[in-house]
C-alpha positions in Angstrom: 0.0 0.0 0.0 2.7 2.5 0.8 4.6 1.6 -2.6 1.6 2.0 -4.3 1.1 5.4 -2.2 4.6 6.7 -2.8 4.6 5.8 -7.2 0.7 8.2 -7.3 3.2 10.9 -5.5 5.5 10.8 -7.9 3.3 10.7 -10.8 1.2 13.6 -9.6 4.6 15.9 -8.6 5.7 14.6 -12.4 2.1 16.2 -14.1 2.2 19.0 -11.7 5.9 20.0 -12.7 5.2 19.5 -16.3 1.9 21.9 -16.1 3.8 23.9 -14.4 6.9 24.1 -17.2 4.2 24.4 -19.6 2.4 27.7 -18.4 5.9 29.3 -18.0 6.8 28.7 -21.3 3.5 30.0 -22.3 3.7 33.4 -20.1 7.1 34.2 -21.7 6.7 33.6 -25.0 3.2 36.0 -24.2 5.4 38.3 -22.5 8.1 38.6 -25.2 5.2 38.6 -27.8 4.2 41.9 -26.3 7.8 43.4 -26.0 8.2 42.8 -29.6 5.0 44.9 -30.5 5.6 47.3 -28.2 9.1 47.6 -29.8 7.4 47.7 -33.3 5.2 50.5 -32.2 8.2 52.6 -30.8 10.8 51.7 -33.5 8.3 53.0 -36.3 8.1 56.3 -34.1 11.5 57.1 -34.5 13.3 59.0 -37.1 16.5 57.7 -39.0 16.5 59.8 -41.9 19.5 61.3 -40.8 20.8 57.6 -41.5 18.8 57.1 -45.1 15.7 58.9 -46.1 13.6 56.6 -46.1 14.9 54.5 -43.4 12.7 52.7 -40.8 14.3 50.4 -37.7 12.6 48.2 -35.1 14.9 46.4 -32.7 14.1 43.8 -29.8 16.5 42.4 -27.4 18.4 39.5 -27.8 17.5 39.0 -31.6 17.9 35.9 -33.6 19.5 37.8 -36.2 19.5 41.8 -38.1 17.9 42.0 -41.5 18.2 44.8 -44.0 15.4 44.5 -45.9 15.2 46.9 -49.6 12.0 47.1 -51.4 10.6 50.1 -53.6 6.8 48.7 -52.6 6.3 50.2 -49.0 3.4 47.6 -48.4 6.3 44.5 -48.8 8.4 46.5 -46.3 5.7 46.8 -44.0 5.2 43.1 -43.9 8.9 41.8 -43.1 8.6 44.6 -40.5 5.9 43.2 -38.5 6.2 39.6 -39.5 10.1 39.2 -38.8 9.9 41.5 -35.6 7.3 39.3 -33.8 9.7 36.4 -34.8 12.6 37.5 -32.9 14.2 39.5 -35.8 16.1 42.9 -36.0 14.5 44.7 -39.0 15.9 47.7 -40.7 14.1 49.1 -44.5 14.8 51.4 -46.7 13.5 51.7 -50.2 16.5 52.3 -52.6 19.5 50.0 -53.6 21.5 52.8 -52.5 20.6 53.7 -49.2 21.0 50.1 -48.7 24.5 50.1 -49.6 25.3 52.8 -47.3 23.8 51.2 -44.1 25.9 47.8 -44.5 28.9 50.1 -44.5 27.6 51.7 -40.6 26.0 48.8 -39.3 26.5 44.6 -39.3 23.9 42.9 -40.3 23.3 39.3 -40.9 21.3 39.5 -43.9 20.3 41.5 -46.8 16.9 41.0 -48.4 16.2 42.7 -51.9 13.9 43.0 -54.3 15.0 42.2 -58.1 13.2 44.9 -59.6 13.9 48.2 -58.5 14.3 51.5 -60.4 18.1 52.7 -60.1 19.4 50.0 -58.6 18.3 46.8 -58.8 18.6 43.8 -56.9 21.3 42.3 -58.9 23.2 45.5 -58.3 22.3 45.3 -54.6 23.8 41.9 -54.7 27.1 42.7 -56.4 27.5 45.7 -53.9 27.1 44.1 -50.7 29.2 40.6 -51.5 32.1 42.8 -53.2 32.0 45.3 -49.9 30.6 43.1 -47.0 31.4 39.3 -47.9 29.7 38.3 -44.4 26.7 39.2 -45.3 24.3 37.1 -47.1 21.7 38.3 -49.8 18.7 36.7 -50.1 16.6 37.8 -53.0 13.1 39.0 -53.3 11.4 37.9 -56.5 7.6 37.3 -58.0 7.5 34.3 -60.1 8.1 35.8 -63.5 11.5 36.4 -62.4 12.5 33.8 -60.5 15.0 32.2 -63.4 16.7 35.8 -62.8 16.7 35.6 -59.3 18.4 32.1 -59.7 21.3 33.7 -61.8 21.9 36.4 -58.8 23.4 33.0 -56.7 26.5 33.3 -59.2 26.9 37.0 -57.5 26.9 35.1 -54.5 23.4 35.2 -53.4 22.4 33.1 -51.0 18.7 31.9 -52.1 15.4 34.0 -53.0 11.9 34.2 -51.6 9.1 34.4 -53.6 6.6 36.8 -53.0 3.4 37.5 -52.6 3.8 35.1 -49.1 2.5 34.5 -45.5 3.3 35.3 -42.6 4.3 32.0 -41.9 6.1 30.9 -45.1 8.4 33.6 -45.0 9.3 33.1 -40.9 10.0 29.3 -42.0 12.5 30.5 -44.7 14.3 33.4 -42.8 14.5 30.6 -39.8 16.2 28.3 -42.4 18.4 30.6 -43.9 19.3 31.6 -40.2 20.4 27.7 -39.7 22.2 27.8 -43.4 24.0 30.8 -42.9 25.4 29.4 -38.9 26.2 26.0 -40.3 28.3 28.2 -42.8 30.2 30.4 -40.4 31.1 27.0 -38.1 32.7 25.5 -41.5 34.8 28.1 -41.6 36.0 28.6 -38.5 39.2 26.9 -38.0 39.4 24.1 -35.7 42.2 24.1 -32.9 44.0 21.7 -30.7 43.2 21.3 -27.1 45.7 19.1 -24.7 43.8 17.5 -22.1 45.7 17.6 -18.6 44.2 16.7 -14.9 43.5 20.5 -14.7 41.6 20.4 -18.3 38.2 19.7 -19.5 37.3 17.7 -22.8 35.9 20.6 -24.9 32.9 19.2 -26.6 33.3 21.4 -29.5 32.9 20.4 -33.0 35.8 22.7 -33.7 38.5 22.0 -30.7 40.0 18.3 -30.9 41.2 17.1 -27.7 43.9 15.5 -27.2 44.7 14.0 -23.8 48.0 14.0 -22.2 49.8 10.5 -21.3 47.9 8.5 -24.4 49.5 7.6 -27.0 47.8 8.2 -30.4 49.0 6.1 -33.4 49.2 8.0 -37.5 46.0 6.5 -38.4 44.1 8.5 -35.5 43.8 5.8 -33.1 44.8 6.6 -29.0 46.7 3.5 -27.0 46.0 3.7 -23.0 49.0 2.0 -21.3 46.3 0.2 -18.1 48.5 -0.7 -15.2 48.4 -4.6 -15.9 50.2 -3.8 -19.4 46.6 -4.6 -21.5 45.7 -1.4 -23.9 42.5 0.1 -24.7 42.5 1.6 -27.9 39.2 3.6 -29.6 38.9 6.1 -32.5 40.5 9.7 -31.6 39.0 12.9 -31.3 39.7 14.2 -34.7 37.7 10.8 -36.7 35.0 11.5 -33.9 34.0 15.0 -34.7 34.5 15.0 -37.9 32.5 11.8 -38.8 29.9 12.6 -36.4 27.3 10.3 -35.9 28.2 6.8 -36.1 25.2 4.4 -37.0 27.1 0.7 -36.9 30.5 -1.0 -35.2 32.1 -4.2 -36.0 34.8 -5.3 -33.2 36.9 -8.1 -33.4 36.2 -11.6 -31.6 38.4 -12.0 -28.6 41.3 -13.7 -28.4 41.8 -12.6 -32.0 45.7 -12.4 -32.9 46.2 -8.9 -34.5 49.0 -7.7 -36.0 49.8 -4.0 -36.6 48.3 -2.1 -39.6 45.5 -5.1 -40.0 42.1 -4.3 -39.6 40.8 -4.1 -35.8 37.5 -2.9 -35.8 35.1 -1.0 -38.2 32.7 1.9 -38.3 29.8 3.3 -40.3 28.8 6.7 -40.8 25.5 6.9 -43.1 26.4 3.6 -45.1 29.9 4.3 -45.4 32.3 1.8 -43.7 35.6 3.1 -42.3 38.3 0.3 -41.4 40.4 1.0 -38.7 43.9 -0.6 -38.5 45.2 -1.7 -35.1 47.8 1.1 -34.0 49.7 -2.2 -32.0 50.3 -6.3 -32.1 48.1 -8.6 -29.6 45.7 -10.5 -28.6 41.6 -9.4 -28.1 41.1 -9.3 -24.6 37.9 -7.5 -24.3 35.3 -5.9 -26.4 33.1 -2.8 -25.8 29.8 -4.8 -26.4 28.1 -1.0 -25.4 29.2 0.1 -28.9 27.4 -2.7 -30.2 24.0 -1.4 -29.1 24.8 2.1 -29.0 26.7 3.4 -31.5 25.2 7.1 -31.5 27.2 7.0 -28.2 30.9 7.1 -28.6 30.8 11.1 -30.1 29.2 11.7 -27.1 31.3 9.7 -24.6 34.4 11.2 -23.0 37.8 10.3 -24.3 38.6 7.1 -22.1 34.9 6.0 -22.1 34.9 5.1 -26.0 37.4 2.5 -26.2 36.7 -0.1 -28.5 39.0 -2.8 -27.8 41.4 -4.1 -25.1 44.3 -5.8 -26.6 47.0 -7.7 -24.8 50.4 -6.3 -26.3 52.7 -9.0 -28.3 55.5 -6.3 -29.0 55.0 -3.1 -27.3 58.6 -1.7 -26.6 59.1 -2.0 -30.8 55.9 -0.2 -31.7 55.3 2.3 -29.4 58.1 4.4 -31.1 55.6 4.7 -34.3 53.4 6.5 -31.9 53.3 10.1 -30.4 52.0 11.5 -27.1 51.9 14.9 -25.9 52.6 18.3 -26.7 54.1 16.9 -29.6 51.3 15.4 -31.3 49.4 19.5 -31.4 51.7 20.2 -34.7 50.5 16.8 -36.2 47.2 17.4 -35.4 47.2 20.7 -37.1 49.0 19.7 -40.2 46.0 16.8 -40.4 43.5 19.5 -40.1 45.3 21.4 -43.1 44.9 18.2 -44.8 41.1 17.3 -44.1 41.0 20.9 -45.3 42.6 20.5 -48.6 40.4 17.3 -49.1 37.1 19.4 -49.2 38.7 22.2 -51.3 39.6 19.6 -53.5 36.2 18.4 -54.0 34.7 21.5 -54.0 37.1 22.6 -56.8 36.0 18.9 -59.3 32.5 20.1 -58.7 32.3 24.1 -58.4 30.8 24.6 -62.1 28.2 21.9 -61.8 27.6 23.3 -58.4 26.9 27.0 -58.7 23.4 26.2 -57.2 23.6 24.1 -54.4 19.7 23.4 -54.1 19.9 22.4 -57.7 21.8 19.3 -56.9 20.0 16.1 -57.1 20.2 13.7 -54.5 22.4 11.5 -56.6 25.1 13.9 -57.2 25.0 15.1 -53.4 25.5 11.2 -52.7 28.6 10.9 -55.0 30.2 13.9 -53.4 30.3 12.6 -50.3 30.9 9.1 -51.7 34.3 10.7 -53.0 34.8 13.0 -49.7 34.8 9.7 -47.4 36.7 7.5 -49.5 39.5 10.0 -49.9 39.3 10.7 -46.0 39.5 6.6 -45.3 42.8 6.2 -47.9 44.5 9.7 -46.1 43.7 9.1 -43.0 43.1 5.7 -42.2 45.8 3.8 -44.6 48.7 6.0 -44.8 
């Protein structure tokens, strides 16, 4: 009776919390509703024209992004005002090319919308302008459908994409979110990963773009790391590098134990969206133990601290000869930057086979997108795996 008692507690302090969480949720996102239309009605009060004639700005705090938006049809204007506003968004307009062109120069803004047809300067222009003097920004264009095969030819000026207009309120809040997601996936590809040695004193960063590497484990050419255990076995796993920069990992083969390896032979395997990576043994021995977890649970080894993601435990045949192909320390940061330079150079490389089939990404089919990364994986298993 008392178990019984105690499990209807639970379950009622369980609903309660989650009604609870639930009408919080819904009083802040009423509460920053209202600040945003409050900030509408204010921002439209003020004058800018001081900035650009025709110049309107509404800001709200802690935006999702700031938008430029340049339209010769006020109505258009008034729309991405109130729509992207109420959506989190910074929104400055103006109605000329030019005046556009002189506020990216004054302010940073994450995007720049523009209409194609304008009188002066159109959007083409406007698109030209802002990627030869502020490459950071993106340009998405604003088209009706009659000119939409124009508004594709703008992505050679380095457009980003184009909306179509006439649209609603919530069609063009699911494409601005979108482009918001396109344009931060862009920035973290560019931003160049570093090196991070892991001491006592120093936590794992969990960043897509900081590789750890911890101090006092040995990590073999073919980005493997050995862990010397105190009864002379070695646990070895994939490094940080192959873990963040094949991501999720959908299937693991391991070895049976007391399987004889010998180094440079194929210890265990992984797949990452039907492509199989074989990963030689960094050392010589015999299969102790397998981590069976793996098995079950291969989404978890990106997310699994360094130690935790060993694969196999391997009793050493010839330790004292191979350990001197391996590297450990402070000296293994310049390696680990010169394979960076080289994962690097593999991309560029097959960006550069595909760059005029590709001037429009979302015009790849499926098929082609497949073969690119059909030819980015198999050149990362021969570099990085087999050399």
């Amino acid at each position: 009776m008392v178990a019984i008692i105690v499990v209807i507690t639970i379950i009622v302090f369980i609903i309660v919390d989650i009604v609870l969480r639930v009408s919080m949720k819904k009083m802040e996102l009423k509460k920053q509703k209202k600040e945003r239309e409050e900030a509408l009605d204010v921002g439209l009060k003020l004058d800018y024209t001081h900035e650009a004639k025709s110049l309107k700005r509404v800001e709200v705090q802690n935006p999702k992004a700031k938008i430029l938006a340049v339209d010769d049809e006020e109505i258009i204007l008034d729309s991405f005002r109130k729509i992207l506003v109420l959506a989190g968004y910074c929104v400055d307009t103006v109605e000329k090319g030019k005046e556009a062109i002189g506020l990216i120069q004054q302010h940073n803004y994450d995007f720049v919308f523009t209409d194609l047809k304008m009188p002066e300067m159109d959007g083409v222009d406007v698109t030209k302008a802002v990627k030869h003097l502020r490459p950071d920004i993106d340009v998405i264009v604003i088209t009706g459908y009659a000119s939409i095969e124009t508004a594709v030819e703008t992505m050679k000026f380095g457009a980003m994409d184009y909306v179509e207009k006439p649209f609603t309120e919530d069609e063009l809040v699911d494409f601005v979110n979108k482009a918001l997601i396109k344009r931060q996936d862009k920035i973290e590809k560019q931003m160049k990963p570093t090196v991070r040695l892991v001491t006592a004193t120093t936590k794992e960063s969990t960043s897509k773009h900081e590789f750890n590497v911890p101090a006092g484990i040995f990590v073999a050419p073919q980005h493997t790391w050995v862990n010397i255990e105190m009864n002379g076995t070695v646990r070895i796993g994939i490094d940080d590098f192959v873990r963040k920069i094949i991501g999720q990992i959908e299937k693991v083969v391991l070895p049976v134990v007391k399987t004889e390896i010998k180094k440079g032979e194929v210890l265990f395997s992984i797949t990452h969206k039907n492509h199989s990576f074989e990963i030689p043994s960094p050392i010589s021995g015999k299969v102790t133990h397998v981590n069976m977890e793996h098995i079950e649970h291969p989404e978890w080894i990106v997310a699994k601290p360094f130690e935790l993601s060993w694969m196999v435990c391997l009793e050493p045949s010839n330790l004292s000869d191979e350990l001197h192909s391996l590297k450990i320390g402070e000296g293994t940061i310049k390696w680990y930057k010169e394979e960076i330079d080289k994962y690097d150079e593999i991309i560029s490389k097959v960006a550069k086979e595909n760059r005029e089939v590709d001037l429009v990404m979302e015009s790849k089919s499926k098929a082609e997108e497949d073969y690119n990364d059909e030819k980015i994986w198999k050149e990362f298993s021969k570099s990085f795996f087999h050399n």
